[in-house]
C-alpha positions in Angstrom: 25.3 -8.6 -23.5 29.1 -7.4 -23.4 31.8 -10.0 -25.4 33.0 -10.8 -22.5 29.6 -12.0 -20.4 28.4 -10.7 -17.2 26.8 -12.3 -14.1 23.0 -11.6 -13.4 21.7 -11.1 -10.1 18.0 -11.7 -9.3 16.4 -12.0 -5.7 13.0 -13.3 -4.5 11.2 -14.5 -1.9 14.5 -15.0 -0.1 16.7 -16.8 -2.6 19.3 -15.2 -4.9 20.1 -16.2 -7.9 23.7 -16.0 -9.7 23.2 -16.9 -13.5 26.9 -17.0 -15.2 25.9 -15.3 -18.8 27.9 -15.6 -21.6 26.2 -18.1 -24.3 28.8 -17.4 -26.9 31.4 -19.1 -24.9 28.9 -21.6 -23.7 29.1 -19.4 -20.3 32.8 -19.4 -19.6 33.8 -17.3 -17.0 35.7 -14.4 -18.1 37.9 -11.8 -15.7 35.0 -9.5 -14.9 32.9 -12.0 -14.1 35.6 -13.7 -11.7 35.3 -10.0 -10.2 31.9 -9.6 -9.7 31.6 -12.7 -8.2 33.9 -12.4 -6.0 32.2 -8.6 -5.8 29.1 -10.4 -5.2 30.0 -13.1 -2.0 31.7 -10.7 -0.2 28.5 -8.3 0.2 25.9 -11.3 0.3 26.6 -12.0 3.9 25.5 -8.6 5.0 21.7 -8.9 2.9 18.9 -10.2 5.5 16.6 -10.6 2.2 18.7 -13.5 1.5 18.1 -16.8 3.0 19.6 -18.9 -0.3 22.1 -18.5 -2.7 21.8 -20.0 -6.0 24.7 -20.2 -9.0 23.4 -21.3 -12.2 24.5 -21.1 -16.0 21.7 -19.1 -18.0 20.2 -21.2 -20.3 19.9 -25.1 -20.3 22.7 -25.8 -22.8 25.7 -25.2 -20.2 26.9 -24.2 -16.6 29.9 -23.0 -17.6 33.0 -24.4 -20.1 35.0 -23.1 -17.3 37.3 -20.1 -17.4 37.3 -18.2 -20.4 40.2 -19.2 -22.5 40.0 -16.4 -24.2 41.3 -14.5 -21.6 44.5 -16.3 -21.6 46.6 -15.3 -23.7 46.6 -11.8 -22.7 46.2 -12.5 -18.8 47.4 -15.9 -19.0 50.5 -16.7 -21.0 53.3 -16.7 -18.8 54.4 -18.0 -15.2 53.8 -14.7 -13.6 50.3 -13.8 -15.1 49.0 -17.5 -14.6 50.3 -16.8 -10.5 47.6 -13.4 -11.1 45.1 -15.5 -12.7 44.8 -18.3 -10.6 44.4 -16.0 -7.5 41.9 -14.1 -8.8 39.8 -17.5 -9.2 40.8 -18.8 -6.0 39.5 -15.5 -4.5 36.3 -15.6 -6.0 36.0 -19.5 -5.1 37.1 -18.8 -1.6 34.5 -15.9 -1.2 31.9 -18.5 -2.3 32.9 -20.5 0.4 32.9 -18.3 3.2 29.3 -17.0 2.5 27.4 -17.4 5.5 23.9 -18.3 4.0 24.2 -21.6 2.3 24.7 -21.7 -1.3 23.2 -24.4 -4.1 25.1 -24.8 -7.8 22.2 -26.1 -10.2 23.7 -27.8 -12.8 22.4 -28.5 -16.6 25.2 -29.6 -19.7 28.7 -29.4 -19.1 30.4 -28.1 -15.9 34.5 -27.6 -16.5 37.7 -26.9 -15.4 37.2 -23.5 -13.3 33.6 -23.7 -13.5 33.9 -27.0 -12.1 35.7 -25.3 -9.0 33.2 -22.4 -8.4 30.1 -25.2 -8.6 32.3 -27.7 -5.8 32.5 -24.0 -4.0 28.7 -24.2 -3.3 27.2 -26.2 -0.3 25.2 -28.2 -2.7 25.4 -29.3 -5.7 22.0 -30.4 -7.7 22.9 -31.6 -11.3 20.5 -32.9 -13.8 21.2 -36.1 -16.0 22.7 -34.3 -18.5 25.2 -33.0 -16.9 29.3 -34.0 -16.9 32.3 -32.6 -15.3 36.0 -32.5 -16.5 39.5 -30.7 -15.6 40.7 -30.7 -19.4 43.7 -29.0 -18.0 46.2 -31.9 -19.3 44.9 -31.0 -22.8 46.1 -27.7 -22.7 49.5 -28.2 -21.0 48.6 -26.1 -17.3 49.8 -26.4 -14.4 45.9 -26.3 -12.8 46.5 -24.5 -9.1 46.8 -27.1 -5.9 44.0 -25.0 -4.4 41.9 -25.9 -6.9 42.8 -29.5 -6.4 42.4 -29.5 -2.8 38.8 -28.6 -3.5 38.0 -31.1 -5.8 39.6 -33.5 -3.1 37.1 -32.3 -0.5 33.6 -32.8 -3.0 35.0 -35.6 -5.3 37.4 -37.5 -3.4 41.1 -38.9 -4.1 39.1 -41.3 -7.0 37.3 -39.0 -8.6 39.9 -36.3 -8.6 42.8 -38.3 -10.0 40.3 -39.4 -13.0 39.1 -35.8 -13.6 43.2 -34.8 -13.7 44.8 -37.6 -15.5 42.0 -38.7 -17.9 40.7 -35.1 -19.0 37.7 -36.9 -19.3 33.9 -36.7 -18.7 33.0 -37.8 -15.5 29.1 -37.8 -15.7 26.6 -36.4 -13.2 25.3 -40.2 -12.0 29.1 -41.1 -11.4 29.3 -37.9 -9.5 26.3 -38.7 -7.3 27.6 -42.2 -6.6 31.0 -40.5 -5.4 28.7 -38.5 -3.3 29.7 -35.1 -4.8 26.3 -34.5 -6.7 23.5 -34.0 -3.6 20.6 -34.7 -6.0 20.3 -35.5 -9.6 17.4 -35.6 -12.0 16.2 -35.8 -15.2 16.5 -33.0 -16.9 12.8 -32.7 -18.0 11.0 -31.1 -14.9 15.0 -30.5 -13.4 13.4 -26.5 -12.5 10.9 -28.1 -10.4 12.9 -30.5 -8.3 16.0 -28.3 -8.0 13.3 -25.4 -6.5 11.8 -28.0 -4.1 14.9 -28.8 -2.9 16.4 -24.8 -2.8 12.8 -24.5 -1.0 13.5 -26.7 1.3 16.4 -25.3 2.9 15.4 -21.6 3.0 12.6 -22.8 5.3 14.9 -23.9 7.9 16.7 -22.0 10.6 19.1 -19.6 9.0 20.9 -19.6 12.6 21.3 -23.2 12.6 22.6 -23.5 8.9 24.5 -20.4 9.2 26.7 -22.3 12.6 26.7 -25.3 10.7 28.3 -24.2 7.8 31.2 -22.6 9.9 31.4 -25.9 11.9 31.8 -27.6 8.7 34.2 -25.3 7.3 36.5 -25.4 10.5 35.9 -29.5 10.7 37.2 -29.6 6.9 39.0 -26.5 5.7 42.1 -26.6 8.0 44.0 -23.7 6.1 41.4 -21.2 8.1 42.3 -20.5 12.2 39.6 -19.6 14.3 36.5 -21.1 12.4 35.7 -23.6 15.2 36.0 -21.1 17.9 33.3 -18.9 16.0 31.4 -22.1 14.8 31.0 -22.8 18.8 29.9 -19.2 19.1 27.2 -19.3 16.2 25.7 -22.6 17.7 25.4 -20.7 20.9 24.1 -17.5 19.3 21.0 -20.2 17.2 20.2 -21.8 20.7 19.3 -18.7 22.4 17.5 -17.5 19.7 13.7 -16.7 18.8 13.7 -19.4 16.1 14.9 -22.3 18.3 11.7 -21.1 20.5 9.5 -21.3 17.5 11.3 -24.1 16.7 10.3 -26.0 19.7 6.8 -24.4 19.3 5.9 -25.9 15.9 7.1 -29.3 17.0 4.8 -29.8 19.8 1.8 -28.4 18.2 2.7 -30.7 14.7 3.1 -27.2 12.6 5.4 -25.6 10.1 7.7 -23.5 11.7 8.1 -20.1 10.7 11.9 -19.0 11.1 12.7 -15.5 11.0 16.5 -15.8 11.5 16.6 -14.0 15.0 
């Protein structure tokens, strides 16, 4: 383990898994880890071995305390270097985004500031009960980057997002879910179980279908990217002339699983 963290990578049976390590610092996420995140999303679309991405904190005691403060004052401390900084996490958030396989943040402890952004980058966001979220960037004086707030717009609304800015406070994982940001929570004990059903779940279905759909959704939401709905239309046509959609029809009719093979 470097002082600075690093980002384990393990894949299995179709699902990937992105662990942010660095238990010193209560997984913060330092420069090189921005990097090989962002090193990470940009290859992932290219691996047929993965139907699932999954970004977790390793361990049980945090997701991440956000980015790593430590880093600040020598990459952070002036107009010019927070510019540099903050594009750097955008890019990495961004590339999160624009994965095509769909992606699922499982959440235990806190979840802040940019850690916060790179969890509302995933399609999903699982949290157990002990999990909060904050933006404690009003206790440290930062201007925190509009495209950061525009994503916490998008997963936690105008409400939630003023109170995460102006209060620097908690906002806890139930809150979250009743804002609609949080697409399941649980109690902690037997969280692994549930949070696997549920990443389960969606690498069973079509990778065609959820691979158009999360385009569509992207073009329908994300209006700072031209051209998404043209290929969304393109991807939906590409999943109904496909092998799985006949499979798909298949299994319906004779009350089976299907068995999707993403062609």
């Amino acid at each position: 383990m470097t002082a600075s963290g690093q980002i384990l990578i393990d894949i299995q049976d179709g699902i990937a898994t992105i662990r942010l390590a660095n238990p010193q610092r209560r997984n913060a996420i330092s420069t090189p880890m921005w990097q090989a995140l962002r090193a990470f999303a940009a290859s992932a679309g290219a691996r047929a071995d993965i139907r699932v991405v999954i970004v977790r904190g390793d361990g049980d005691a945090a997701f991440s305390a956000g980015a790593d403060i430590s880093d600040f004052e020598g990459g952070r401390s002036n107009v010019a270097q927070a510019r540099i900084y903050d594009d750097m996490v955008e890019d990495a958030c961004r590339a999160f985004e624009a994965i095509p396989q769909p992606t699922v943040a499982l959440l235990r402890g806190p979840c802040v500031g940019a850690g916060a952004s790179l969890a509302a980058s995933c399609d999903l966001l699982a949290a157990a009960d002990d999990v909060f979220f904050a933006v404690p960037a009003a206790k440290l004086g930062l201007g925190y980057d509009p495209r950061g707030i525009e994503r916490f717009l998008r997963v936690f609304g105008m409400p939630g997002t003023r109170g995460l800015l102006y209060t620097a406070e908690r906002l806890p994982a139930a809150r979250a879910h009743a804002l609609g940001a949080v697409h399941m929570l649980a109690p902690a004990v037997g969280f692994d179980e549930a949070a696997d059903a549920l990443v389960r779940r969606v690498a069973a279905n079509a990778p065609l279908t959820i691979k158009a759909a999360k385009v569509a959704i992207r073009a329908l939401t994300v209006q700072r990217e031209a051209g998404l709905m043209s290929q969304a239309n393109a991807l939906a046509g590409i999943a109904d002339a496909s092998a799985d959609y006949v499979e798909g029809r298949r299994a319906f009719a004779e009350k089976r699983a299907a068995r999707f093979r993403g062609n």
